[in-house]
TORZA-270513 format. One record per residue: residue in three letters; x, y, z of N, C-alpha, C in turn. Coordinates in nm, 2 decimals, padded with zeros to 4 digits. Example, Ala and Ser with C-alpha at 12.3 -4.5 7.8 and 13.67 -1.06 7.14 Angstrom:
2
   aa      nx      ny      nz     cax     cay     caz      cx      cy      cz
  ALA   01.32  -00.57   00.78   01.23  -00.45   00.78   01.32  -00.33   00.78
  SER   01.28  -00.22   00.71   01.37  -00.11   00.71   01.29   00.00   00.79
This chain:
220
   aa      nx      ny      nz     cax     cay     caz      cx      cy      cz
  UNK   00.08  -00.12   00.00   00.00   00.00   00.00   00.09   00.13   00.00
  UNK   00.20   00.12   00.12   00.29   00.22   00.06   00.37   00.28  -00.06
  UNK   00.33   00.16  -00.13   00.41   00.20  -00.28   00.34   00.26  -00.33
  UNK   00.20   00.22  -00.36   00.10   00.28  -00.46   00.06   00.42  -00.36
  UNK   00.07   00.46  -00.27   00.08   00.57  -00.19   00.15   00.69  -00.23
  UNK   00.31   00.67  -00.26   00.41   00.71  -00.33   00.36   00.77  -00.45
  UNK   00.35   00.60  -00.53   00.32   00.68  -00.66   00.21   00.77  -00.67
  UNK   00.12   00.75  -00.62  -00.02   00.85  -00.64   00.06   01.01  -00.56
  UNK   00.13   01.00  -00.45   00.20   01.15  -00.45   00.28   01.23  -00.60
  UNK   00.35   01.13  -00.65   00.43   01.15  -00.75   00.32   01.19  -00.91
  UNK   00.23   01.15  -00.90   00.12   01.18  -00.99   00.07   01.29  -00.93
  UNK   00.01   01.36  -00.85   00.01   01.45  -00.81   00.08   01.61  -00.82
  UNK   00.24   01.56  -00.79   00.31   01.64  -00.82   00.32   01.66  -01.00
  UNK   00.31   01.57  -01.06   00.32   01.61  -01.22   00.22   01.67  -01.29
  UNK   00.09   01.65  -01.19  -00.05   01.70  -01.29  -00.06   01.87  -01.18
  UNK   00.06   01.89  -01.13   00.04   02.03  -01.05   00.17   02.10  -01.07
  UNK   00.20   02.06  -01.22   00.34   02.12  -01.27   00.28   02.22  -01.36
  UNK   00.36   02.31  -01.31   00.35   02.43  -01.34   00.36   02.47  -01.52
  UNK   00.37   02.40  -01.58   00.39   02.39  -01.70   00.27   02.38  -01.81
  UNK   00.16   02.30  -01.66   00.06   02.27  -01.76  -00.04   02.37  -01.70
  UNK   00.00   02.46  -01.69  -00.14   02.61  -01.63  -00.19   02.65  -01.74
  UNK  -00.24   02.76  -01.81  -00.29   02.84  -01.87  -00.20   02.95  -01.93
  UNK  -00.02   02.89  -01.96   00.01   03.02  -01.99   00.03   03.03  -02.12
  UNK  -00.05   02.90  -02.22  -00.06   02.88  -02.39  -00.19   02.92  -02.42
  UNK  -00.26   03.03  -02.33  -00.37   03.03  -02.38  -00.38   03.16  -02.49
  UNK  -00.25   03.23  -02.48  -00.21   03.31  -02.55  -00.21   03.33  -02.67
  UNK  -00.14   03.20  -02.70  -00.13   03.09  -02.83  -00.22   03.05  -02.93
  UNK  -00.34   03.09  -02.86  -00.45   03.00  -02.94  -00.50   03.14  -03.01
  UNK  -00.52   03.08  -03.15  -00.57   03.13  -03.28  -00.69   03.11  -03.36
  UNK  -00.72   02.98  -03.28  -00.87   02.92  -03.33  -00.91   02.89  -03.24
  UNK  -01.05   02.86  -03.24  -01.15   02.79  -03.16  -01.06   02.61  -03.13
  UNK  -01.03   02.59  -03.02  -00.99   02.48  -02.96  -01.10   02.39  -02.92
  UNK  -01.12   02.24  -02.95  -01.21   02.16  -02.90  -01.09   02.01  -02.84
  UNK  -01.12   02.04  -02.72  -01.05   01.94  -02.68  -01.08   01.79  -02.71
  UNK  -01.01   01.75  -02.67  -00.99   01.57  -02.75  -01.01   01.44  -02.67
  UNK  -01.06   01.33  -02.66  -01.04   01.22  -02.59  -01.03   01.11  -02.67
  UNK  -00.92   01.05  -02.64  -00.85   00.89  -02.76  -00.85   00.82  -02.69
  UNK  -00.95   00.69  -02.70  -00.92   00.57  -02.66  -00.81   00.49  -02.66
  UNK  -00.70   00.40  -02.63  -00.59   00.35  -02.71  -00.59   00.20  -02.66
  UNK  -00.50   00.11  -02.73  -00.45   00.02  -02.70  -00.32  -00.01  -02.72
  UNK  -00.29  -00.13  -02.64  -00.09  -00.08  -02.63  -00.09  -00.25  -02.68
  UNK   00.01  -00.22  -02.85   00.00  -00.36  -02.93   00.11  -00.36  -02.86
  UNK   00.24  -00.38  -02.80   00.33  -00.44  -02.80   00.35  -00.50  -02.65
  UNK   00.26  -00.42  -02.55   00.26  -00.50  -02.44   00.23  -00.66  -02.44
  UNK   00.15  -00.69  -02.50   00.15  -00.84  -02.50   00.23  -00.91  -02.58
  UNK   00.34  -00.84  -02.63   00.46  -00.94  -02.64   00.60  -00.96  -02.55
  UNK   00.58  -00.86  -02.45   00.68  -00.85  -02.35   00.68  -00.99  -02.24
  UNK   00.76  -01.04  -02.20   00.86  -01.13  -02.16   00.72  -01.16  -02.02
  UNK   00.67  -01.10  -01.95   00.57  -01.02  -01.85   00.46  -01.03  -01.96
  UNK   00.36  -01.04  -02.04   00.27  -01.01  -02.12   00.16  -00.96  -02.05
  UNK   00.15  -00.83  -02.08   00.01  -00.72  -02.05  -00.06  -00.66  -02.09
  UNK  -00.20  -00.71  -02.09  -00.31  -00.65  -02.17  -00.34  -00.52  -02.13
  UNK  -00.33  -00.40  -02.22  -00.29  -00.28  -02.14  -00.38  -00.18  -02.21
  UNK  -00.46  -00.11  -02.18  -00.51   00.00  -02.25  -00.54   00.16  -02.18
  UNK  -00.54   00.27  -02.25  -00.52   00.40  -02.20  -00.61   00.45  -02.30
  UNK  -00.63   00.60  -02.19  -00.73   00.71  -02.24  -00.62   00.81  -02.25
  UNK  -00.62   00.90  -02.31  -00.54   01.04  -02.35  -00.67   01.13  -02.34
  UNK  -00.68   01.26  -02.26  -00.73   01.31  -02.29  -00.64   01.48  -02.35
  UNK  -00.63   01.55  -02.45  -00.63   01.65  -02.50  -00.68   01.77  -02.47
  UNK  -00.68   01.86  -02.35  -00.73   01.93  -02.30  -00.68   02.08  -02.33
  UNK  -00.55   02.12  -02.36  -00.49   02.24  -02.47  -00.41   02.19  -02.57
  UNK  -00.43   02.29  -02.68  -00.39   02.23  -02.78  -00.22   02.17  -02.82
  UNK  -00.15   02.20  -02.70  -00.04   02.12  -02.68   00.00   02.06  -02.55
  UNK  -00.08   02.04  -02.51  -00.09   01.97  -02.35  -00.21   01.89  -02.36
  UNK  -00.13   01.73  -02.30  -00.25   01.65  -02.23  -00.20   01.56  -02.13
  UNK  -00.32   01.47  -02.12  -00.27   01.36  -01.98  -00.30   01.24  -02.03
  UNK  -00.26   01.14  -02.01  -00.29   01.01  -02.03  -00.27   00.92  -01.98
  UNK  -00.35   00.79  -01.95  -00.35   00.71  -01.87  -00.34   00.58  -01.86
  UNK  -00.28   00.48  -01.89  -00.27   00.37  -01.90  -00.29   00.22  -01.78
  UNK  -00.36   00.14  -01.84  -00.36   00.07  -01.68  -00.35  -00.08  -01.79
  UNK  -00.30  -00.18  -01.72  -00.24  -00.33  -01.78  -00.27  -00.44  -01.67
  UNK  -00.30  -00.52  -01.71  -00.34  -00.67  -01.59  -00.23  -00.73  -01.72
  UNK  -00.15  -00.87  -01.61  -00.05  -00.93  -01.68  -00.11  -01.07  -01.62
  UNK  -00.12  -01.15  -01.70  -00.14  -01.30  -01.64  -00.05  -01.37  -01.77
  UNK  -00.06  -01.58  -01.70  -00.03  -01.62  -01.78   00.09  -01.60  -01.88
  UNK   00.16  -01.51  -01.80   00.33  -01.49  -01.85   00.38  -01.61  -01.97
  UNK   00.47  -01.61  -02.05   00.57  -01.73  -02.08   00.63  -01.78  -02.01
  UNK   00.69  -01.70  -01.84   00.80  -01.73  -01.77   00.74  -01.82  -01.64
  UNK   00.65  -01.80  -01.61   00.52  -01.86  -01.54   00.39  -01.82  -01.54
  UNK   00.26  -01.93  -01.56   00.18  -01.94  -01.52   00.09  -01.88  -01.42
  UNK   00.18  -01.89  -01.30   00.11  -01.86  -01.15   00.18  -01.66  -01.15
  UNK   00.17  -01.60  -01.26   00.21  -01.47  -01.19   00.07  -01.40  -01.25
  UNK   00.06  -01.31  -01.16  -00.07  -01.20  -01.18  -00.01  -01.08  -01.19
  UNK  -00.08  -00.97  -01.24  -00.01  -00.82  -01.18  -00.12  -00.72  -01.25
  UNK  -00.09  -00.58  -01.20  -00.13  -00.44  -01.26  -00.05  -00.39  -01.28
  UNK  -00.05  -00.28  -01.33   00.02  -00.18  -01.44  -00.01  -00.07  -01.44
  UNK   00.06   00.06  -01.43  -00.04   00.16  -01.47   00.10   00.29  -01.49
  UNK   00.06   00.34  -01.60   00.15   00.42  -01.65   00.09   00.57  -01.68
  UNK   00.15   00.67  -01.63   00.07   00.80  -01.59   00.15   00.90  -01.65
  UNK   00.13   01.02  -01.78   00.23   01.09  -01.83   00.15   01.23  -01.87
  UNK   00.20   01.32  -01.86   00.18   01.47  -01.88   00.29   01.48  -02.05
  UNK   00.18   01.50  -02.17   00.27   01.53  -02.29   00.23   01.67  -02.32
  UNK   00.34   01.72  -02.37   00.37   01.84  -02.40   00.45   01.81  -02.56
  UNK   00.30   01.90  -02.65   00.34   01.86  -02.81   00.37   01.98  -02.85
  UNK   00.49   01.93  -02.95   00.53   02.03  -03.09   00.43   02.02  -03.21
  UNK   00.38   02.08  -03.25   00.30   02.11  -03.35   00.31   02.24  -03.44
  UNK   00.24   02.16  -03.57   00.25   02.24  -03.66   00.14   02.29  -03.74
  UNK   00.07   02.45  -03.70  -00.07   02.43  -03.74  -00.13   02.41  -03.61
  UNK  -00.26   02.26  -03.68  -00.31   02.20  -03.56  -00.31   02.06  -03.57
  UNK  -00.20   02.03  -03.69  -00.14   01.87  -03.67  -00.02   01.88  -03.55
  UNK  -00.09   01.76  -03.46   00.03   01.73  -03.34   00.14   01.63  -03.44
  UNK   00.25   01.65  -03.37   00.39   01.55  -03.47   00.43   01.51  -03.39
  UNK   00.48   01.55  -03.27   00.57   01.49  -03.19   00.56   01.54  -03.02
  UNK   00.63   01.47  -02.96   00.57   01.50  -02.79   00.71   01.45  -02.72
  UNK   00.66   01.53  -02.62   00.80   01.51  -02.49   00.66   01.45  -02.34
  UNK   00.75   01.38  -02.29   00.62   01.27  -02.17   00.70   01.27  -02.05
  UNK   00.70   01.30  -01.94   00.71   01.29  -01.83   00.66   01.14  -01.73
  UNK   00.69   01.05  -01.73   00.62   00.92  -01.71   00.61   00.85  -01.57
  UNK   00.49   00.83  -01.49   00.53   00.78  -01.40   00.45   00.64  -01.37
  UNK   00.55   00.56  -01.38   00.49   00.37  -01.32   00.46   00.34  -01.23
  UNK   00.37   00.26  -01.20   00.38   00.17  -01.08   00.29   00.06  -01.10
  UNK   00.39  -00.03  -01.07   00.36  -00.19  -01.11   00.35  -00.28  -00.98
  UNK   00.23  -00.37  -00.99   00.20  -00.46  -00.86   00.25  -00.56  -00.94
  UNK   00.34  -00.71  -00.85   00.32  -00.82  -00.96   00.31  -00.97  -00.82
  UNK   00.23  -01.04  -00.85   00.25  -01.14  -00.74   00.25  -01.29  -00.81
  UNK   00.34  -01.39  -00.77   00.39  -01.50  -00.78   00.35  -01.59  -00.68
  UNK   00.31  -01.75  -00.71   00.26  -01.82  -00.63   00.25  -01.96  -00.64
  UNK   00.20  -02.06  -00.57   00.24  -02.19  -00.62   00.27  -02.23  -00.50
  UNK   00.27  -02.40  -00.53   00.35  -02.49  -00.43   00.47  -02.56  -00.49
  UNK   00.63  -02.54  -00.46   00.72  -02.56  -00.50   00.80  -02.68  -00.40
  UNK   00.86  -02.75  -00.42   00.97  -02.81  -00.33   01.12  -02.74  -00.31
  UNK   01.17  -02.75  -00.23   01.28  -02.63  -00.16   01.38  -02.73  -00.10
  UNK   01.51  -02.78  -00.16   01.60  -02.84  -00.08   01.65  -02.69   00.02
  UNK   01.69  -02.77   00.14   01.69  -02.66   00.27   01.79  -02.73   00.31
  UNK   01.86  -02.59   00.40   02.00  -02.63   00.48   02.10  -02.69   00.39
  UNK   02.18  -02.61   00.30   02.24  -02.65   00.19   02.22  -02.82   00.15
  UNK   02.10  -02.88   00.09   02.07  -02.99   00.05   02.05  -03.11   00.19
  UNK   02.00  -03.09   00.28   02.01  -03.16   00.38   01.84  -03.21   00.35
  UNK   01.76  -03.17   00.34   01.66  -03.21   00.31   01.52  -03.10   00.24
  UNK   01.44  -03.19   00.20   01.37  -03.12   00.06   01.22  -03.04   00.17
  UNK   01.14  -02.94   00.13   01.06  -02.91   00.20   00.96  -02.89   00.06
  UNK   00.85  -02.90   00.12   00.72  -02.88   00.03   00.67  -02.73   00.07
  UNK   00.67  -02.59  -00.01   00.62  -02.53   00.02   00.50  -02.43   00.00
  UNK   00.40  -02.35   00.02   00.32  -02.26  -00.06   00.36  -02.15  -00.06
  UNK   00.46  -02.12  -00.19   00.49  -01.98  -00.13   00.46  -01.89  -00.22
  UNK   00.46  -01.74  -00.18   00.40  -01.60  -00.23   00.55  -01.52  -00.25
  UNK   00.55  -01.47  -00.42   00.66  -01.36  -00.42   00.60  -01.22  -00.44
  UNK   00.65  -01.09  -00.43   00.56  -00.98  -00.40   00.63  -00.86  -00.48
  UNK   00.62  -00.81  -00.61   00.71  -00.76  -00.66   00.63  -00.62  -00.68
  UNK   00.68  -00.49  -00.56   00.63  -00.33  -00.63   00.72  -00.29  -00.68
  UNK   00.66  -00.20  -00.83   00.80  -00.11  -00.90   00.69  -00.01  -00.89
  UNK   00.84   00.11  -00.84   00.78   00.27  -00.85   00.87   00.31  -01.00
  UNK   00.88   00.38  -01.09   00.94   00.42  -01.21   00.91   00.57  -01.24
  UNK   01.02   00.59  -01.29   00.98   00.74  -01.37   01.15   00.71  -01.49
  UNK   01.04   00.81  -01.59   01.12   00.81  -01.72   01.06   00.95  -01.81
  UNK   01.19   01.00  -01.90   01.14   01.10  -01.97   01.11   01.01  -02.13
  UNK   01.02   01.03  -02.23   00.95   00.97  -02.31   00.94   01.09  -02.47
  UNK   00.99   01.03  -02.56   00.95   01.11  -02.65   00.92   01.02  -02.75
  UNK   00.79   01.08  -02.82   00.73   01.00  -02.92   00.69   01.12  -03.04
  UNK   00.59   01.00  -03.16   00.55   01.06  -03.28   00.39   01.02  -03.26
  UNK   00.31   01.10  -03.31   00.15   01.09  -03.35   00.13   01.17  -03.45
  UNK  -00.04   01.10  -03.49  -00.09   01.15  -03.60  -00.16   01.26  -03.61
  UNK  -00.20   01.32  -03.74  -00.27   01.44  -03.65  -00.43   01.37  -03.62
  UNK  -00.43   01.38  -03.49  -00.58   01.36  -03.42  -00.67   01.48  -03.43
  UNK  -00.63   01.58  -03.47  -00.73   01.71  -03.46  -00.82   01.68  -03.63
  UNK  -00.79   01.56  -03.74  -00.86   01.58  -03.83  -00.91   01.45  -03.84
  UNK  -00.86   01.35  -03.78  -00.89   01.20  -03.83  -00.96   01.15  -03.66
  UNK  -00.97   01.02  -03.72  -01.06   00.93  -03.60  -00.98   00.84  -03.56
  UNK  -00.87   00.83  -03.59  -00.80   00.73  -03.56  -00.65   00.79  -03.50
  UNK  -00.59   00.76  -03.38  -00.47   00.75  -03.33  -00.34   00.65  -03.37
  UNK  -00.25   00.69  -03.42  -00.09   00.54  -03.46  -00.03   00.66  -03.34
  UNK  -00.01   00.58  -03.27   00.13   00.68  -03.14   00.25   00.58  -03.09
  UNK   00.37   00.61  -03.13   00.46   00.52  -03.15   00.54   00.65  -03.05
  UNK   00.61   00.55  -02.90   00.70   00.65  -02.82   00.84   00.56  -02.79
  UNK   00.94   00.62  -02.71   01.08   00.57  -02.66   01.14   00.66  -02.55
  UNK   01.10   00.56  -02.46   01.18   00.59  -02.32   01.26   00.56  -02.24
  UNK   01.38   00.64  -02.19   01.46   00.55  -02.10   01.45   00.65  -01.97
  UNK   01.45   00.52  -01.81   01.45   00.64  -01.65   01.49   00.50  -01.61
  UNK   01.43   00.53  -01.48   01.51   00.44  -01.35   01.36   00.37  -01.27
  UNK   01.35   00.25  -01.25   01.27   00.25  -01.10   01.34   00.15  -01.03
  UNK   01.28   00.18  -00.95   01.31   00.11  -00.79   01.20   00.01  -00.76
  UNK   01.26  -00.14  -00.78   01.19  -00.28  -00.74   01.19  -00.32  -00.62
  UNK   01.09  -00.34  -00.56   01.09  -00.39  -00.47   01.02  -00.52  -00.42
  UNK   01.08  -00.62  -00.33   01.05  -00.76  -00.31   01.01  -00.78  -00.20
  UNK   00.95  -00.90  -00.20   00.90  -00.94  -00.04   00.84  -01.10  -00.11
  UNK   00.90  -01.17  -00.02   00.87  -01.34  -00.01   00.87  -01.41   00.09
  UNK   00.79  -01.53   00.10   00.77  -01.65   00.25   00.86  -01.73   00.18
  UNK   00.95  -01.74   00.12   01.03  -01.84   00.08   01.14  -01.80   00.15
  UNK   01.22  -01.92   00.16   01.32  -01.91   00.35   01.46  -01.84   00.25
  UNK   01.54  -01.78   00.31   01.67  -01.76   00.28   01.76  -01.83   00.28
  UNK   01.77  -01.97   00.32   01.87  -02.09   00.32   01.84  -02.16   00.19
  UNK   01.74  -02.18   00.13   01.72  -02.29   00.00   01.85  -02.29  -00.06
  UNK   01.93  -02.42  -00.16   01.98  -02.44  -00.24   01.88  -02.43  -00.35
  UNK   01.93  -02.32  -00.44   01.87  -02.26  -00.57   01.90  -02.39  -00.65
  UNK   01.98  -02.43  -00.76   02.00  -02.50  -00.84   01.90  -02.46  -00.97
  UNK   01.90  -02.33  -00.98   01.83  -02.26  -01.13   01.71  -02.26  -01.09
  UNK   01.66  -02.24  -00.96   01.50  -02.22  -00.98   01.52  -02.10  -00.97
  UNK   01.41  -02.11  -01.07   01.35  -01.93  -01.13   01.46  -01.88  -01.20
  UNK   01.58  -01.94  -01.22   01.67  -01.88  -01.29   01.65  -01.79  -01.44
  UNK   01.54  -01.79  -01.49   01.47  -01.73  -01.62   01.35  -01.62  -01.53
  UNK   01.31  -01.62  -01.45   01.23  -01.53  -01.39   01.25  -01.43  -01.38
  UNK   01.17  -01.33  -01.44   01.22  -01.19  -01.36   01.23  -01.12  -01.26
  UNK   01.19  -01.17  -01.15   01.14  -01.18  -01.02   01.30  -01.16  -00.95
  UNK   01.39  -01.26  -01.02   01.50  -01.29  -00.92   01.63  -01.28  -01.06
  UNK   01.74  -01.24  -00.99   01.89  -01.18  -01.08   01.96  -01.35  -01.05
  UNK   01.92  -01.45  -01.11   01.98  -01.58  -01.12   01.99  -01.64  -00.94
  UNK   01.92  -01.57  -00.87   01.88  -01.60  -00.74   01.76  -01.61  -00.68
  UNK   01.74  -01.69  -00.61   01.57  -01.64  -00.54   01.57  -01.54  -00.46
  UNK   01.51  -01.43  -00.48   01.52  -01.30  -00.43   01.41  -01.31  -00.33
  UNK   01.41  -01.27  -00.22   01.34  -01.29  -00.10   01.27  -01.20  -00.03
  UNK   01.39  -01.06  -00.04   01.32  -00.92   00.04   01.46  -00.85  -00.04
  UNK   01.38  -00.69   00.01   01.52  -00.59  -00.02   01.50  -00.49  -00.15
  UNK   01.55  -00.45  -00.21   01.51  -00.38  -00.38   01.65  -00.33  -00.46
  UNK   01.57  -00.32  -00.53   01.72  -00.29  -00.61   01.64  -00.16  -00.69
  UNK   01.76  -00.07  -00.78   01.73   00.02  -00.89   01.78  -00.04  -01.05
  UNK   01.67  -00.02  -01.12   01.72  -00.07  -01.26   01.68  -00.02  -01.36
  UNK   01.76  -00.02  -01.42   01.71   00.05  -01.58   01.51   00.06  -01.63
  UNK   01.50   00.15  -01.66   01.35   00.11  -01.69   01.34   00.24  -01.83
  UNK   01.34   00.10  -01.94   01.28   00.12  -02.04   01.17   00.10  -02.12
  UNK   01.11   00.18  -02.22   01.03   00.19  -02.25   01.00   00.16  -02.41
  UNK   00.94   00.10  -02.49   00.89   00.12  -02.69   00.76   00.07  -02.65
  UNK   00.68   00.21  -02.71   00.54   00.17  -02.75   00.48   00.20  -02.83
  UNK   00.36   00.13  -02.90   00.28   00.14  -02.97   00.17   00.15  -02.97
  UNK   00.06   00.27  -02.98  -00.05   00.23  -02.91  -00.13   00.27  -03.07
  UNK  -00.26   00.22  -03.05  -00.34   00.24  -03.19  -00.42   00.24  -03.08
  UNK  -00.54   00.43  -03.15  -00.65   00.43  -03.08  -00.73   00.51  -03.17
  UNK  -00.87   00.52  -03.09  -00.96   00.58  -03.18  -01.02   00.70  -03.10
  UNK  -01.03   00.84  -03.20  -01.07   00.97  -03.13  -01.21   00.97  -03.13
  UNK  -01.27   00.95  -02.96  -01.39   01.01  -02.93  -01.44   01.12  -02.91
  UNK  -01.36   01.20  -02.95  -01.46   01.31  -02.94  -01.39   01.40  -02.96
C-alpha cells in the first residue's frame, strides 16, 4: 500500500506542474475543441511479462495532455502462476505544426504490482533435506522516465498510430515466504522476479525502459 501511496504523491506532483497552467492560452488562434483517444498498447503483449494494457489520452490544450494507462498481466511465458497491474501516468507536451500534433515530450510515471505463487519443493539447509512449500513472491515497482514520441494528426482523423521511446530508472521492490537458506540450483533462474537467485526481500534500482505502440480511436 505504501508503494501505490508514493506513486499517487508522484502523480500528483506532475498534474500540479507548473507547465501545464494556462500560460498557452495566448497561443490559441482558433476555436480549440478538446480531445479524448481511446488506445491500445500492441506491444505490451509481447513482452517477456505479457500485458493487456489499455489507456485514455485526454487532450485538454492544444499542446498539452494527460494520459493514462492501466495493464493486468497473467499467464506470463515465464510462469503461469504470476498476476499483476500496471499503470502508466504521463503529462505530454506537443510540438505542432498548425493543428497537426507531430511529436511530444512525456514525463512518465509507473507503478507496477506483480504477485507469484504456487506450491514448489525447496532443498533446505544447503541440501540436507527437501521441504514442500506454498509460497508467495511480491514484486512493487515505483518508475519514472522521460519519453519522447511521434503521432498523427488527431485534430482531423478518427484514428490514433502513437509510437514513443523511453529510457529512466525504477526502484523494485521484493518481499517473499520463501526461506533464505534454500539451495537454488536454477530455480526461477529465467524469472524476472529474481537476478539468477531467489530474491526474498530488499530492492534494487534498474534501468527502466520503455517502446510503444498504441493504436486508438478519437472520441470526441
Amino acid at each position: 500500500m505504501k508503494y501505490l501511496t508514493i506513486y499517487i504523491l508522484c502523480l500528483v506532483v506532475m498534474l500540479s506542474n507548473p507547465l501545464a497552467a494556462d500560460a498557452q492560452d495566448s497561443q490559441l488562434k482558433m476555436p480549440f475543441s478538446p480531445k479524448i483517444i481511446a488506445k491500445y498498447s500492441v506491444l505490451s503483449l509481447a513482452e517477456l511479462e505479457n500485458t493487456f494494457q489499455v489507456g485514455v489520452e485526454y487532450l485538454y490544450k492544444p499542446k498539452i495532455s494527460f494520459q493514462q494507462q492501466l495493464g493486468y498481466t497473467f499467464n506470463t511465458p515465464l510462469d503461469h502462476n504470476l498476476r499483476g497491474i500496471r499503470s502508466r501516468s504521463e503529462m505530454r507536451f506537443y510540438y505542432t505544426k498548425g493543428d497537426r500534433a507531430q511529436g511530444y515530450v512525456a514525463p512518465e510515471i509507473l507503478y507496477r504490482f506483480l504477485q507469484q505463487y504456487g506450491t514448489r519443493t525447496f532443498w533446505r539447509e544447503e541440501g540436507a533435506y527437501q521441504q514442500t512449500i506454498a509460497f508467495r513472491a511480491n514484486r512493487n515497482v515505483i518508475g519514472f522516465m522521460p519519453k519522447i514520441g511521434l503521432t498523427n494528426n488527431i485534430f482531423e482523423n478518427k484514428f490514433a498510430v502513437d509510437f514513443a521511446f523511453g529510457i529512466g530508472v525504477k526502484a523494485t521492490y521484493y518481499n517473499s515466504n520463501v526461506p533464505g537458506n534454500i539451495v537454488n540450483e536454477n530455480f526461477f533462474f529465467t524469472n524476472e522476479y529474481f537476478n539468477s537467485n531467489l530474491r526474498n526481500n530488499g530492492f534494487e534500482v534498474l534501468p527502466n525502459v520503455y517502446l510503444g505502440l498504441l493504436l486508438g480511436f478519437v472520441a470526441k
